[in-house]
N, C-alpha and C positions, 0 to 999 in steps of 0.2 A: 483839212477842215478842223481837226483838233487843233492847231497852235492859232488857227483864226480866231477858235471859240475863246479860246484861253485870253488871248491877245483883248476880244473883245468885253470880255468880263473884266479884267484888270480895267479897263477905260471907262467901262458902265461904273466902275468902284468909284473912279478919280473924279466923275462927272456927277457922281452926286454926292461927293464928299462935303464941299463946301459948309452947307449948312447943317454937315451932320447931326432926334431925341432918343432915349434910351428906349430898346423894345418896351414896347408895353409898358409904357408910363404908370399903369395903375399896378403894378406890378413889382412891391420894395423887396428886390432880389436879397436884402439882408436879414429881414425883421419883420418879413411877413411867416408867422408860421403852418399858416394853412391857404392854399392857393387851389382850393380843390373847384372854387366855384369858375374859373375862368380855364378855358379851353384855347392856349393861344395855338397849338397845331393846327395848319390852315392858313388859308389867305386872308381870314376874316375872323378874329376872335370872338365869341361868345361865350356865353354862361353857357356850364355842363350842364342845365337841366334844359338848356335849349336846345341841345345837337338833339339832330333829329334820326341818330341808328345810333346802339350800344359804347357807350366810351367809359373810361375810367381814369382819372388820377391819380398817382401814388403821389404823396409831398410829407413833408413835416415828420412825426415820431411815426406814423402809417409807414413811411418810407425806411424811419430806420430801423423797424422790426421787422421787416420782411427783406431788407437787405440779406445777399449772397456774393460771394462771388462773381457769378454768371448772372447774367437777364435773364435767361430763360427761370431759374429758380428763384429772382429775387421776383418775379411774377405767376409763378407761377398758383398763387390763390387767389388770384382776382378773376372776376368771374368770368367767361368762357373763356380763360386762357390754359393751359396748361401746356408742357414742355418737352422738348424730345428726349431731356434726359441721355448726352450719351455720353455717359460718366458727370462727376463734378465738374471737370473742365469742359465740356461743350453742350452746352443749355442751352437751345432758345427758342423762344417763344411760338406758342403752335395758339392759333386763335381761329376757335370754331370750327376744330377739326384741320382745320389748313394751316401747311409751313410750308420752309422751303424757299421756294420760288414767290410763293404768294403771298407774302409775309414781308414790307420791306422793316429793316431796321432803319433809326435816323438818329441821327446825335446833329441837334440845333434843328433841326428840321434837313436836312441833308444825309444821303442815304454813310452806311458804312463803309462804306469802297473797299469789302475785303471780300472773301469768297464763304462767306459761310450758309450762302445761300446756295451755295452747291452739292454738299453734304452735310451730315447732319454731324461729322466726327469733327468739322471745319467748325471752330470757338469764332464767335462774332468778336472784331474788334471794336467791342463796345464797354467802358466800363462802368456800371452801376456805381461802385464806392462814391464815386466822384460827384452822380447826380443830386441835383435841386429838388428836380420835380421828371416824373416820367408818365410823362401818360399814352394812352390805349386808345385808340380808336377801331371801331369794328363795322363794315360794313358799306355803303357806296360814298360817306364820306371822306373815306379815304384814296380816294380815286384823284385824289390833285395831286397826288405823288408818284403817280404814274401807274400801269398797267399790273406791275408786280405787286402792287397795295391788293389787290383781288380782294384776298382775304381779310387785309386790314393794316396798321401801320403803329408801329411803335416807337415812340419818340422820347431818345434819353438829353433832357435838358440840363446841360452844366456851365453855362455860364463860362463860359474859360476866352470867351471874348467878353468882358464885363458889359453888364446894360445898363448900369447905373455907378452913378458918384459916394463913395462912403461919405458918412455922416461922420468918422472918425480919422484919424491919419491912417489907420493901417485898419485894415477887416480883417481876420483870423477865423477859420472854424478850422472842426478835426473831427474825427472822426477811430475811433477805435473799436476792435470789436475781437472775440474768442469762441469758437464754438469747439464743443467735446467732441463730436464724433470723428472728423480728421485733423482732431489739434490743430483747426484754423486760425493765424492768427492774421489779421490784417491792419493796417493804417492809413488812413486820409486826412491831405491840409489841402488845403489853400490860402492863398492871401490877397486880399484885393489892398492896392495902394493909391492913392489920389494924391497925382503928380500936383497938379496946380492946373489952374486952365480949363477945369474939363476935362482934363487927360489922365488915363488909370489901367492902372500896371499890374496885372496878376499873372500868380503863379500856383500852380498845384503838383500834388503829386499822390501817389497809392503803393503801397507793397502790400502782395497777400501772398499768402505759404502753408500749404497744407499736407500732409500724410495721406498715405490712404485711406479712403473712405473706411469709417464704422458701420456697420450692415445687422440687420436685426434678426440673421442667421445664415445659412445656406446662398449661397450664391447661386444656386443652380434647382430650378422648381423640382419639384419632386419625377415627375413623368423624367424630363432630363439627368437628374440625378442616377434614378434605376437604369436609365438606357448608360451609361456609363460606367455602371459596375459591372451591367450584363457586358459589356464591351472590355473591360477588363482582364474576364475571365475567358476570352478567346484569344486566337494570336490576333496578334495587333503590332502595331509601330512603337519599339521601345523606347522613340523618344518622348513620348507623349503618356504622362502619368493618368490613365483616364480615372483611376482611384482617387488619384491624390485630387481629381479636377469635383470630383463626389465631393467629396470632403471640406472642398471650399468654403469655408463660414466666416462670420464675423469683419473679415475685411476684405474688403474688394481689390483685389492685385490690380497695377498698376493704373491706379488712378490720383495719383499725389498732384498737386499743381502750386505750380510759382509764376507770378504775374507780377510784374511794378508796370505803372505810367509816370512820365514827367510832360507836363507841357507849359506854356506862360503866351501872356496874352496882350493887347495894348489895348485902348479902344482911345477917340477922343466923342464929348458925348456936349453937347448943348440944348436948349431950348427948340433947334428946330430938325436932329435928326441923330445921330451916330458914326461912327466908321470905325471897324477895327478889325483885327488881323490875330492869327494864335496858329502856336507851333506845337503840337503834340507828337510824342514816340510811345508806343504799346508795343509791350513785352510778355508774352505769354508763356512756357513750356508746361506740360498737361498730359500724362499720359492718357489710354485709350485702352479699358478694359477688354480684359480677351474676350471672345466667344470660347468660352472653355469647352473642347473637345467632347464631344460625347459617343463619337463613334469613326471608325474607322474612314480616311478620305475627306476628312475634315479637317482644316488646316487651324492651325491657333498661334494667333500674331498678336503682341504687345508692344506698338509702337508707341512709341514717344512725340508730340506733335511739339514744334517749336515755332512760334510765331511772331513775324514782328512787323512793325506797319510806322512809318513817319508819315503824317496830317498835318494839313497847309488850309487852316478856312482863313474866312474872309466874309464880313455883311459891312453893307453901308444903308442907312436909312435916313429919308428924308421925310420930314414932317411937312407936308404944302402946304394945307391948309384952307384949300380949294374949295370951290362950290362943287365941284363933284369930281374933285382928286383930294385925298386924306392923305396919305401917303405913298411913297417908292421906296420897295425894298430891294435888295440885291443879297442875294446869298451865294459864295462859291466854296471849293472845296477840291482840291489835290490828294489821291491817297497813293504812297508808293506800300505795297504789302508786299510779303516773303513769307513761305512758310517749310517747314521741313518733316517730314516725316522720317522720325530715327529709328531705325530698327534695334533689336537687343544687341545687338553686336555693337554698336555705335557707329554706323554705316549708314547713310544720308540715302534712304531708296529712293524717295520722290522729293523733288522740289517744286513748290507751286508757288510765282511769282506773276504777281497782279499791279497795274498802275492803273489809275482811273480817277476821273474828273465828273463833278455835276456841280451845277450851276442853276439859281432860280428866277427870276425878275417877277416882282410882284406888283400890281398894282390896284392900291385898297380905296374902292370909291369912297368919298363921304356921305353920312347919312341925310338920304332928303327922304325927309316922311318918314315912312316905314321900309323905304326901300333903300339897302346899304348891298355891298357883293367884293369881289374884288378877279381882277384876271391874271394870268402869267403865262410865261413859257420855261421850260423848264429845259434842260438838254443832261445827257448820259454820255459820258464815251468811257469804254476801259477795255485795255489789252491785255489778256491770261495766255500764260503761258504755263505746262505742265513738263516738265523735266525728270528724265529719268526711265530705268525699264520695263516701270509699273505706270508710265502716264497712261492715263486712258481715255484722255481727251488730248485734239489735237490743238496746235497755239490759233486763239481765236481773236475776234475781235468783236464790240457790241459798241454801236452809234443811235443814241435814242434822242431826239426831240420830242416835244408836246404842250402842248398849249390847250388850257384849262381856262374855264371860268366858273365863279359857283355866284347865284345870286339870290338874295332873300326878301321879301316883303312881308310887313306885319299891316294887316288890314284888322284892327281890332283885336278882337278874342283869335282872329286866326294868324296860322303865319304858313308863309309858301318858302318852297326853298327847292331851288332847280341849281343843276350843276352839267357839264359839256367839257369832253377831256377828245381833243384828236391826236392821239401818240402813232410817229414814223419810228421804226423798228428795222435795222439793218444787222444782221448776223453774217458774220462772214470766217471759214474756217481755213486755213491753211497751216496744213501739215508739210515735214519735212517730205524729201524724196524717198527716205529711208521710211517712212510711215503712211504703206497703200492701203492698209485698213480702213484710214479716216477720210469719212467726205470733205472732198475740197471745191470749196466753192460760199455761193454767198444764197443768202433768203433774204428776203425784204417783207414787211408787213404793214399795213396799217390799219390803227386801231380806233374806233369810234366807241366811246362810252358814254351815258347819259342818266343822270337821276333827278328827279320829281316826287317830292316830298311837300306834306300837309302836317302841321298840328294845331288843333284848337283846345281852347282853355273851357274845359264844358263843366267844371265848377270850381267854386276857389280851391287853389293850390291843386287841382286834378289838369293834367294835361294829356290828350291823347295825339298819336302821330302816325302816319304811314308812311314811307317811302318806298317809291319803287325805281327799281335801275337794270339799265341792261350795259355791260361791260364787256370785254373784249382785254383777252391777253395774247402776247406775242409770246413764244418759245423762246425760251431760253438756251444759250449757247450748250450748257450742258443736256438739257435734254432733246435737242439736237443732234449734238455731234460726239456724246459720250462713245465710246466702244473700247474699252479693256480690264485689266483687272484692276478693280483699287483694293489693296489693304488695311487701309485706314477703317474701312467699312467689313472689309470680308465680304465683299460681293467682286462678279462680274458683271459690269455698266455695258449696257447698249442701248445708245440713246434712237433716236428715227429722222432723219435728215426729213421728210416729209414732212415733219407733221404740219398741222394746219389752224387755225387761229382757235385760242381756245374764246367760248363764249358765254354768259351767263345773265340769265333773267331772274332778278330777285325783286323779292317783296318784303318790308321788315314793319313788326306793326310795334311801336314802341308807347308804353303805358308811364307815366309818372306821376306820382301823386304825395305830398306833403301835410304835413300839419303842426298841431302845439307839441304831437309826441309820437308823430313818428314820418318815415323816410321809405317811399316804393318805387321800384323802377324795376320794369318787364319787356322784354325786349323779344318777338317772337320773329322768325324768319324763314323764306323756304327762299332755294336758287335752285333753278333749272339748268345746265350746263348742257352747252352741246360742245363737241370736240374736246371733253377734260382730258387733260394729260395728269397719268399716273405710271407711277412706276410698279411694278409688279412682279415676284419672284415664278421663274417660267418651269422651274424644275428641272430643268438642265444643269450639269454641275460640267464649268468651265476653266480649264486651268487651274484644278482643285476648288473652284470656290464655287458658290451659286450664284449662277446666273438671272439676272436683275433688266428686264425689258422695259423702256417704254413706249407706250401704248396709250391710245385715245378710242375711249369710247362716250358716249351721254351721260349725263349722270343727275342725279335729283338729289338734295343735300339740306335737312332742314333742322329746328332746334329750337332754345331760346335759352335764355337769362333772366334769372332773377334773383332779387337783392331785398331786403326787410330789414328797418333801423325801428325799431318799438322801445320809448321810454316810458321804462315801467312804473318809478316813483322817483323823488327826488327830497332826501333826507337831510336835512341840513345841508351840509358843503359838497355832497354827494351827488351823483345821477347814475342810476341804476339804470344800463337798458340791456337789451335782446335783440340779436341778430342772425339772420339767416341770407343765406345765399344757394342757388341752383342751377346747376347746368347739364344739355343735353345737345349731343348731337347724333344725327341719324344720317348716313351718306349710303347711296347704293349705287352703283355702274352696272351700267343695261349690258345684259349677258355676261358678265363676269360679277354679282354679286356683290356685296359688302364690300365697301372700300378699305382699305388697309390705313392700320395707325387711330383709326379711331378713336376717341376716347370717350369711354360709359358716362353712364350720370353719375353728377356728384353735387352731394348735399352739404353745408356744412351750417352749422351754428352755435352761436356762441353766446356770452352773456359775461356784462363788463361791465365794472363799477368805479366812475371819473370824478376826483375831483382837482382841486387847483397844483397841489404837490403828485398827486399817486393816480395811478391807471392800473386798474386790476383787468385782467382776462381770463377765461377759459371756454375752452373750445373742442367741438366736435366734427371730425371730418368724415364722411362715407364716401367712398369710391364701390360705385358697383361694380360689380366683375365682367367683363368685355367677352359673351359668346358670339357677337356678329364679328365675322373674319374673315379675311380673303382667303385665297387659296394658300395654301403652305404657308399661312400663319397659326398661331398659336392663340388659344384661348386665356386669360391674361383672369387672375380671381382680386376679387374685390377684397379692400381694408378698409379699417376703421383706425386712423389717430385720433390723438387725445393732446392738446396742445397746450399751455398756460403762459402767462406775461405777467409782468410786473413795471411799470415805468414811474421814475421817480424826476421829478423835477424838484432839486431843492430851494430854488428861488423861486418857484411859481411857474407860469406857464408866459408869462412874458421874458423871463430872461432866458442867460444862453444857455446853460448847462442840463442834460438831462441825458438817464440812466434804462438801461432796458435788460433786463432778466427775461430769458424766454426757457422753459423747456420745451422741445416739440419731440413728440413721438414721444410719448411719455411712457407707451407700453413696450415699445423694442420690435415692433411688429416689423414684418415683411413687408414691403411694399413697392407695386409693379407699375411703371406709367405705361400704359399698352399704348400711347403714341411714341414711343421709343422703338429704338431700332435694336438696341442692348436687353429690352424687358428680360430675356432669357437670362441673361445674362449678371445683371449690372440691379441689383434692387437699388431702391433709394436709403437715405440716409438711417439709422436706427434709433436712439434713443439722441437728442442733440441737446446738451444744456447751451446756451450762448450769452455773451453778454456784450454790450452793447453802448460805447460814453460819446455823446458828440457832444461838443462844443463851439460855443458861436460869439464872437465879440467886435 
């Protein structure tokens, strides 16, 4: 089935290559520098004040202040997102309380094909440096990307197959940047060239290289700390400093990271569609902060993770021009991934090697009336394989089709907006002879999801919306078929061969409202879950580690978001405004309490003064302190940063060049993301000056 699909996608490329326009004609991939108001993720682009659940875009100087390394940190303060944090090198993105599984990543709109949706120690082959634009979707809009979108979907756009023709003979931008806390230093190009023809040739590339994180003290919260000298002072295992593990402050062992990408792209593009093709390699190594010992029978492991991935896309687009066909899109994508986990010794314990394919066919009605939509099928396949004494999952395999359509109608002041996903879901696990622990066999699923959404404009510039959805996930291989020790994590994995379709009923009621001076948007939500799959520590300690079950029980999960743009005056060349932002989530599972990984509320605001050269900021964050917990989790105390900017544009805000001064953590504080699996462990960054030149011509 997989060489058919394959086979079949190359043919769908060549069949509508012909009259290949560049995505999103409205959209000057060079010399646009704010792209916030179009939502092209999805079958059907609209304006962000039209999605009708939670979205964000990051673009423009937005984008290159909050650049990191990692996805997960270069997002993690947009509003309900925040990060698993596990170390600098594996960040990603946790939206609305949910990761993992529920979370797809996408680069072009096509998923990551690497496994970092398996653990959280696992670095998403994704890299920020490189993007355009990234935007956030939260909620049943993101259900066209399939069953793992539950939670939401985030989509890193970079252009590395060009959508458009330069205006110049060669395009250049760059990218540079420094932060103090692990002497990071990083670099990004690219270059777009216009062959002649229509035809245009890019190339990019990134290196980033960092130290060990700087830390704003102690590495180890105070309860852990004392349980470690008291452990000290009994016999104990001589190899294990549990004094010296007290004493850990100011830098975070073994979390330095080095990353470069190279990839290069073709496209030929005309008046009446596109086609082109891009070859990427991503190169990660990153180590993976210990769980520093604090008591006897506790083991402490500092591996090294090494990662590497060669990417094969592919879109072709056709502009029709139809009475009621707009467009055919085709999107494919090859990932061959590898990853290693090094031990101190430099000894290869696990190897995790992953090949996988997805593939999209889109097709975007044209607007009659007020009624526009678009439909597709989408397909999954990838084969993982875990290698080594510590695999603890067996070599599997995942085969997913699905077929989506979302359709919208504007009937005056109102507008409707329904969507329909049937995802086939085939898991299949087969271990060697030598490996009777692991289930060998196959599950199949099918998944029906469905949403129905309303907003009317019930005064100018106020708009309100509801949607509601009920969605359906299939289990994922690992939670499945896990069963042994991983290191990487410091857990014992045991997944459940049973388990049974996870399902969920949500309602999200979304508020937006504008004017001459200012900017609202409130996003409220509750889901009802039956069959949630969560992982949960059983309190068994297996093969020296702890043992980590999954399990499915109901669960109720609700929150919201919200976001305030208030300009306050506007002084000559000047505009003074005021912003805030908030988020909250509340999850509970029936008979086993508080979900694990949650993250408290958090406030933050700010207050920035813009004019055509300079961008002043400063900013206030609260994170409140996390006492809803699961079982044999830990209570996680709240911080307060203090953050400031500076950005200089010296030819204005239309040309290329411009400059970003940030300090964040301005105070050195401590700071824990209690959706981390390292909280204990691993604080975030301490005081960071950074700086920040990109360029564009």
């Amino acid at each position: 089935m997989r060489t058919f699909i394959s086979v079949s996608s190359v043919l769908a490329l060549i069949a509508v290559a012909a009259p290949a326009a560049a995505q999103g004609a409205q959209d000057d991939a060079f010399h646009t520098h704010d792209e916030r108001d179009i939502v092209v993720t999805g079958a059907v682009q609209v304006s962000r004040k039209d999605v009708l659940s939670g979205v964000a875009v990051l673009s423009g100087e937005e984008l290159t202040g909050a650049l990191r390394t990692s996805i997960g940190d270069t997002l993690a303060r947009t509003p309900g997102v925040t990060a698993t944090s596990f170390g600098p090198g594996a960040s990603r993105p946790v939206l609305r309380g949910l990761q993992g599984e529920r979370v797809r990543l996408l680069t072009n709109g096509i998923g990551s094909i690497d496994v970092s949706n398996t653990s959280a120690d696992h670095a998403p082959a994704v890299n920020p440096l490189l993007a355009h634009k990234i935007e956030v979707l939260r909620g049943p809009q993101s259900l066209q990307y399939g069953s793992a979108a539950i939670g939401g979907v985030v989509n890193v756009i970079d252009h590395r197959i060009p959508v458009e023709v330069p205006d110049e003979p060669i395009h250049l931008a760059a990218l540079a940047s420094y932060g103090s806390a692990a002497d990071e230093r990083s670099l990004a190009g690219s270059a777009d060239v216009g062959l002649g023809g229509g035809w245009v040739l890019h190339a990019d590339g990134s290196y980033a290289r960092t130290h060990d994180l700087r830390i704003g003290g102690y590495a180890l919260p105070p309860a852990l700390r004392a349980e470690a000298l008291a452990t000290s002072l009994l016999p104990h295992d001589p190899e294990i400093d549990f004094a010296g593990n007290a004493a850990v402050k100011d830098r975070l062992p073994n979390s330095a990271v080095r990353t470069w990408s190279a990839g290069t792209g073709l496209a030929y593009l005309n008046d009446g569609g596109s086609i082109g093709v891009a070859y990427s390699h991503f190169d990660s190594r990153y180590g993976v902060p210990p769980r520093l010992a604090t008591q006897d029978g506790h083991e402490q492991e500092e591996p090294v993770l090494h990662l590497k991935q060669d990417r094969l896309d592919a879109r072709a687009e056709v502009i029709t021009g139809g009475d009621w066909l707009d467009k055919i899109a085709v999107r494919y994508a090859y990932g061959d991934y590898t990853h290693a986990e090094i031990e101190p010794s430099g000894v290869i314990g696990t190897r995790f090697l992953s090949t996988g394919q997805e593939g999209r066919l889109e097709l975007t009605q044209a607007a009659n009336g007020g009624w526009k939509g678009g439909s597709g099928v989408q397909f999954v396949l990838r084969d993982f394989n875990v290698i080594g004494d510590e695999a603890y999952l067996p070599r599997n395999a995942t085969s997913q089709i699905g077929f989506f359509t979302v359709q919208q109608l504007e009937l005056g002041l109102v507008k409707l907006e329904a969507g329909l996903r049937y995802e086939q879901t085939r898991q299949t696990a087969k271990p060697d002879a030598a490996q009777p622990q692991f289930f060998n066999g196959q599950r199949s699923f099918d998944a029906l999801s469905a949403s129905f959404g309303g907003a009317m404009d019930v005064a100018p510039g106020w708009k309100v919306g509801i949607n509601l959805s009920q969605a359906e996930r299939a289990p994922s291989a690992e939670e499945l078929f896990a069963n042994g020790p991983h290191h990487g994590t410091e857990s014992y994995e045991v997944g459940n061969p049973l388990l049974r379709m996870e399902r969920a009923k949500s309602a999200e009621l979304v508020v937006r409202g504008s004017g001459d001076v200012f900017d609202l948007e409130l996003s409220a939500y509750h889901s009802w879950f039956d069959n949630f799959i969560y992982e949960a520590r059983s309190g068994a300690i297996v093969d020296g580690l702890p043992e980590y079950r999954i399990s499915q029980a109901n669960a109720r999960l609700y929150g919201f978001e919200a976001q305030l743009d208030v300009t306050l005056v506007r002084p000559g060349i000047w505009t003074i405004k005021a912003d805030a932002l908030a988020d909250y989530v509340h999850a509970t599972i029936t008979g086993a309490g508080p979900a694990p990984r949650i993250p408290p509320l958090r406030v933050l605001g700010g207050l920035s003064a813009h004019s055509p050269k300079w961008d002043l900021r400063a900013e206030v964050e609260r994170v409140t302190g996390q006492n809803r917990v699961a079982a044999f989790e830990t209570a996680t105390p709240g911080y307060t940063m203090v953050n400031a900017q500076v950005a200089f544009r010296p030819w204005g805000k239309e040309r290329p060049l411009s400059f970003v001064l940030s300090a964040n953590n301005l105070f050195d504080v401590t700071a824990r993301r209690h959706a981390s699996f390292l909280k204990d462990y691993a604080p975030l960054a301490g005081r960071d000056i950074r700086i920040t030149a990109r360029l564009e011509i």
